[in-house]
N, C-alpha and C positions, 0 to 999 in steps of 0.2 A: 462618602456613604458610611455607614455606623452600624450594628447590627444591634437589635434590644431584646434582651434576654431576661425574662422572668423566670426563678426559680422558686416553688412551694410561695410562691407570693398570698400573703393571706392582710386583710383590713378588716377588723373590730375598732368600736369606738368605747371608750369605758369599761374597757376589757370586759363587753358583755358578748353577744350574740356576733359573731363573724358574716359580715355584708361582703366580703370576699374569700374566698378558702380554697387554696391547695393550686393557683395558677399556676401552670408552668407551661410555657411558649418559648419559644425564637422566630422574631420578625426578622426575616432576613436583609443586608445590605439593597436598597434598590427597590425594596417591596411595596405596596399598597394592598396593606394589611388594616380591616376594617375589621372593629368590633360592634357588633348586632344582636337587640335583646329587648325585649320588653322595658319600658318605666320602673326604674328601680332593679333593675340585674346588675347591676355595680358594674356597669362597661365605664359612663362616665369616673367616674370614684379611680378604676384602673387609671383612665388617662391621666387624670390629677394626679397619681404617687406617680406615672413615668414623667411628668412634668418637676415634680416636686412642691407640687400646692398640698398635696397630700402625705403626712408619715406613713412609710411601708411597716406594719405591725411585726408580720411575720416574715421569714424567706428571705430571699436575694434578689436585687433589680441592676442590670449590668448593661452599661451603654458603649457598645466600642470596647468589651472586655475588661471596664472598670465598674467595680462595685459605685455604684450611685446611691444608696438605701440614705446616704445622709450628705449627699454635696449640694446646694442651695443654687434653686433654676439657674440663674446665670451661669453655674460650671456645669451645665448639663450640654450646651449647643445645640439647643435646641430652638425651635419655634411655634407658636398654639396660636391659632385661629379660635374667636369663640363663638358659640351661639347669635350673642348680639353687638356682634364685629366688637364692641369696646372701643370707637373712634371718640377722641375728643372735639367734641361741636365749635369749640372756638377756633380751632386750626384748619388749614388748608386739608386739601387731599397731597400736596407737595409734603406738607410738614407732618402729617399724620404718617406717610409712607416712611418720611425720613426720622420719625421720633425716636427709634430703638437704635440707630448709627452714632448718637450723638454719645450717648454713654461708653462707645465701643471705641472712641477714639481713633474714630475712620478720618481722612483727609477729605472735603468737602467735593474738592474735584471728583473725588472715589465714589464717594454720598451721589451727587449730583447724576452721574455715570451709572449706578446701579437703579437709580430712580425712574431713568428717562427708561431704562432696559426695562423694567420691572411695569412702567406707565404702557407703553407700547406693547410687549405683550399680551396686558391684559386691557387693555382697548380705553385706559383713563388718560391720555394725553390730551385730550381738549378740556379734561375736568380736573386740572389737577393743580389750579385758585378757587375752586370754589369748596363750599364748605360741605359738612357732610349733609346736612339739612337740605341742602337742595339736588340730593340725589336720592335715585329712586334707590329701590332694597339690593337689586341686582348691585348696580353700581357699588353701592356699600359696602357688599360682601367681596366686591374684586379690591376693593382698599384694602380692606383685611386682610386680604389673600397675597396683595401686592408688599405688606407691610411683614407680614412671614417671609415673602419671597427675596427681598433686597438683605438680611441679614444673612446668606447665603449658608445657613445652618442645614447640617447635612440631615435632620431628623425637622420632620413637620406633623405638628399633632392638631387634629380635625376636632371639634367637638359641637356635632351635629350643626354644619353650619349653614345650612341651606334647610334648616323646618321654619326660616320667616319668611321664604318666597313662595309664591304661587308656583302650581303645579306644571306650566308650561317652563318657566325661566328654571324653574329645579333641573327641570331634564338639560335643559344649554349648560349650567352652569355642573349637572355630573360632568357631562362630556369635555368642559374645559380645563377642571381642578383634575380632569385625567391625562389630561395631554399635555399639562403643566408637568406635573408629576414623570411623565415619562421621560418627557423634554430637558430636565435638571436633574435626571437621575435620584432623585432624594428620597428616603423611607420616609412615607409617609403611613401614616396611622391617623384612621379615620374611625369616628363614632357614629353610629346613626340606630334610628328604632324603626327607619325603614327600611324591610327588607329588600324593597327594588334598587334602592340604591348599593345596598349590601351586595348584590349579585350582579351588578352593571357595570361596580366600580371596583371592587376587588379581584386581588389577585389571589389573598387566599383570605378565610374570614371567620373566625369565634364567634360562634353563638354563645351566649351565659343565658342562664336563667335563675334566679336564686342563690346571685356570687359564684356558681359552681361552672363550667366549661360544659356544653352540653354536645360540641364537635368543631373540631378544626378542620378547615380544609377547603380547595378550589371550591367556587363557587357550583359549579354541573356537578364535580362528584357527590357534592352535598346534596342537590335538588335531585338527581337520580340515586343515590344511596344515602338517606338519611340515617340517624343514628338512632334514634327511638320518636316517642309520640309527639314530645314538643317539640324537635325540628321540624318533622312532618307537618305540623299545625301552622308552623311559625313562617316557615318557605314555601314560596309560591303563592301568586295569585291567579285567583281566586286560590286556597290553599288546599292541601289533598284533604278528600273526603275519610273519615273513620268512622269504622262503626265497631261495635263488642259482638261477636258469632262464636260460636262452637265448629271447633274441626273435629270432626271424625268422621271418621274411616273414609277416609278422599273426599269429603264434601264439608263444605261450608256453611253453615245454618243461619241465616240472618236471625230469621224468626221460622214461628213451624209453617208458613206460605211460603217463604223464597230461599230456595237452596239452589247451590252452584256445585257442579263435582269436577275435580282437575284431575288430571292424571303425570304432571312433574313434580308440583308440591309436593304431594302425600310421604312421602319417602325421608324428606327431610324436618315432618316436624309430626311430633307425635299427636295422640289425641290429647285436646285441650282446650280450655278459652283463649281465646285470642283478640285481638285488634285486626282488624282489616283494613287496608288503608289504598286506595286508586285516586291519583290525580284526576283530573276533571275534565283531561281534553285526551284521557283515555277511558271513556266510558262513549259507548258509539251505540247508533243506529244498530238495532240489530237486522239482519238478514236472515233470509228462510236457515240459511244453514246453520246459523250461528244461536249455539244456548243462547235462554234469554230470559229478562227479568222484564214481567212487565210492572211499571210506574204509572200513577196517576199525578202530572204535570200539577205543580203549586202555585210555581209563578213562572214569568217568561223577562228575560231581556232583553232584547235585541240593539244591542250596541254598535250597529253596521254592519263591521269584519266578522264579529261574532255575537253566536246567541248564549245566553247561560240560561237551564233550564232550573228550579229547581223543583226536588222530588222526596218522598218520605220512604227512609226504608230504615228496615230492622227494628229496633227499639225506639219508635218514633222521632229517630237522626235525620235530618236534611240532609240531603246528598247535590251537588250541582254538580253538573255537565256540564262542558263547552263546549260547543260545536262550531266552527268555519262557518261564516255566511250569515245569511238573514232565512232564519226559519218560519214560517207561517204553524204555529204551533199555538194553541192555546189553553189558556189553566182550567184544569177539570179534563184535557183528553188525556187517555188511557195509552202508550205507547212502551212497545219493548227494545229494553236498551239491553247493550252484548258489552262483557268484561274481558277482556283477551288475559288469560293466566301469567303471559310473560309480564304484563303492569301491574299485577297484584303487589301488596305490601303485606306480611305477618309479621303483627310485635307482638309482646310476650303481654297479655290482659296485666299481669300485675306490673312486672320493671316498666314495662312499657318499651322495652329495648327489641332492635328489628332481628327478629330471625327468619326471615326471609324477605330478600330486597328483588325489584322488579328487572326485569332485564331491559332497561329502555337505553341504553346505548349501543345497543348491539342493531338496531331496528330502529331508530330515531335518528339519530346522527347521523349527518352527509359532508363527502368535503366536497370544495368547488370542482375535485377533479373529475367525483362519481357525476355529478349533475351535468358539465359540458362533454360527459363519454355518447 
């Protein structure tokens, strides 16, 4: 296991406009550290300079405590899965898996031994004469994955390798490139522009957004303490709800119809514009007892487990709810929803940065001891 260390890492091309600027991370020995971002946030671009498909412009990139900025993929020890696995269609799935051993001047017996390990694992031992043409996408991508695997390199780099499969086999195939990963111990580094798989599959995970680091860290701490607007937008689905209100003096101004007054806030943020930001499956039913907002329903989903409402508030913002269950609710009724103070979000209307974060692990989180007491 190898530890990969970015320092002030920054990528310009033509020494114009910098697509990368000012990284600085440590993926630690053993980790499954996922990079997550929007089309064009320079996550992919990062993996290519830790690969070395790409020049590192600026900074320091350190693999195992040696400067790598200029040593050529082969002296890296590494291995990358891509997009569109990259199998060559004239070869077996034997010879595909075995094609990167041949240059490494491995002993065939050795070859053969890491292949059969590497086939069995990942469930291609009945397929491994035939060609890549006559396997489905799943399949495909366990070649690839098997074809990383047998060169027994302690660093495995992801780049988004599961957006060609259907949404059912994506989910098998998170769950297996994760149990792979635990199973060999190996830092992996993983790319993706989905955030579900960002949060399923990592141990800790960067967001970028415009080359720049927008928050590092565990996947829950992220989704309960975001760092500002774009995390908030970016994490979670359905994603939290924002709207622009005025705070003052203990209350909350959506618009001059729907005001909220709290009584913990007020103390920590002065009067000001702000952002207001609630997840979606903390906006409830309200009760006789409980303040309330009342909403005129837009649309309805009822997706079995749950329903998602959605609603118009403040500056004509859509807001959605999720509620457990299947709701008899329809668009056009009038219904009062309750906001509990501790799920509130305050960022700052201009930085967009959170000054005040929700209390939801304190109230949300169970372990299996509290639930069988």
């Amino acid at each position: 296991m190898k530890k990969v260390e970015l320092i002030n890492v920054g990528k310009s091309y033509d020494q114009k406009e910098n697509v990368i600027e000012q990284i600085n991370v440590s993926i630690q020995p053993g980790e499954f550290f996922v990079l997550v971002g929007p089309s064009g946030c320079g996550k992919s671009t990062m993996l290519r300079m830790i690969a070395g498909l790409e020049d590192v412009t600026t900074g320091d990139l350190l693999i195992g405590d040696q400067k790598a900025n200029h040593l050529l993929p082969s002296q890296r020890h590494l291995s990358m899965v891509f997009q569109n696995y990259a199998l060559y269609p004239h070869l077996t799935v034997e010879q595909n898996i075995l094609f990167g051993l041949h240059t490494k001047k491995i002993k065939k017996q050795e070859q053969q031994k890491r292949c059969m390990e590497a086939a069995d694992m990942l469930g291609l031992t009945p397929f491994l004469q035939r060609k890549p043409r006559e396997l489905s996408g799943g399949q495909r991508q366990r070649v690839a994955l098997a074809r990383a695997i047998v060169t027994q390199a302690p660093i495995c780099l992801m780049d988004e390798p599961l957006s060609n499969l259907d949404a059912k086999l994506r989910a098998k195939m998170r769950s297996e490139i994760r149990q792979i990963q635990r199973k060999l111990g190996i830092t992996m580094i993983y790319v993706t522009h989905d955030q579900t798989e960002a949060m399923t599959m990592a141990d800790r995970m960067m967001i970028l957004n415009g080359g720049h680091i927008q928050q590092i860290g565990k996947p829950l701490d992220i989704y309960n303490h975001p760092a500002n607007t774009f995390v908030a937008s970016f994490i979670g689905a359905p994603p939290m709800n924002l709207v622009d209100a005025q705070f003052q003096n203990n209350t909350i101004l959506f618009d001059q119809q729907r005001t909220l007054s709290f009584t913990h806030i007020a103390p920590r943020i002065a009067d000001q514009q702000v952002t207001v930001g609630v997840r979606p499956e903390h906006i409830e039913l309200a009760k006789d007892s409980h303040k309330s907002l009342i909403v005129e329903v837009e649309n309805v989903e009822i997706l079995g487990t749950e329903t998602l409402l959605t609603f118009t508030i403040g500056q004509q913002q859509q807001w959605l709810a999720k509620w457990n269950g299947q709701w008899n609710i329809a668009v056009g009724d009038r219904i009062p929803i309750h906001i509990d103070e501790r799920h509130l979000f305050i960022f700052d209307q201009q930085s967009g940065e959170c000054i005040h974060s929700a209390q939801t692990m304190s109230s949300d989180q169970f372990s299996i001891k509290e639930v069988f007491v």
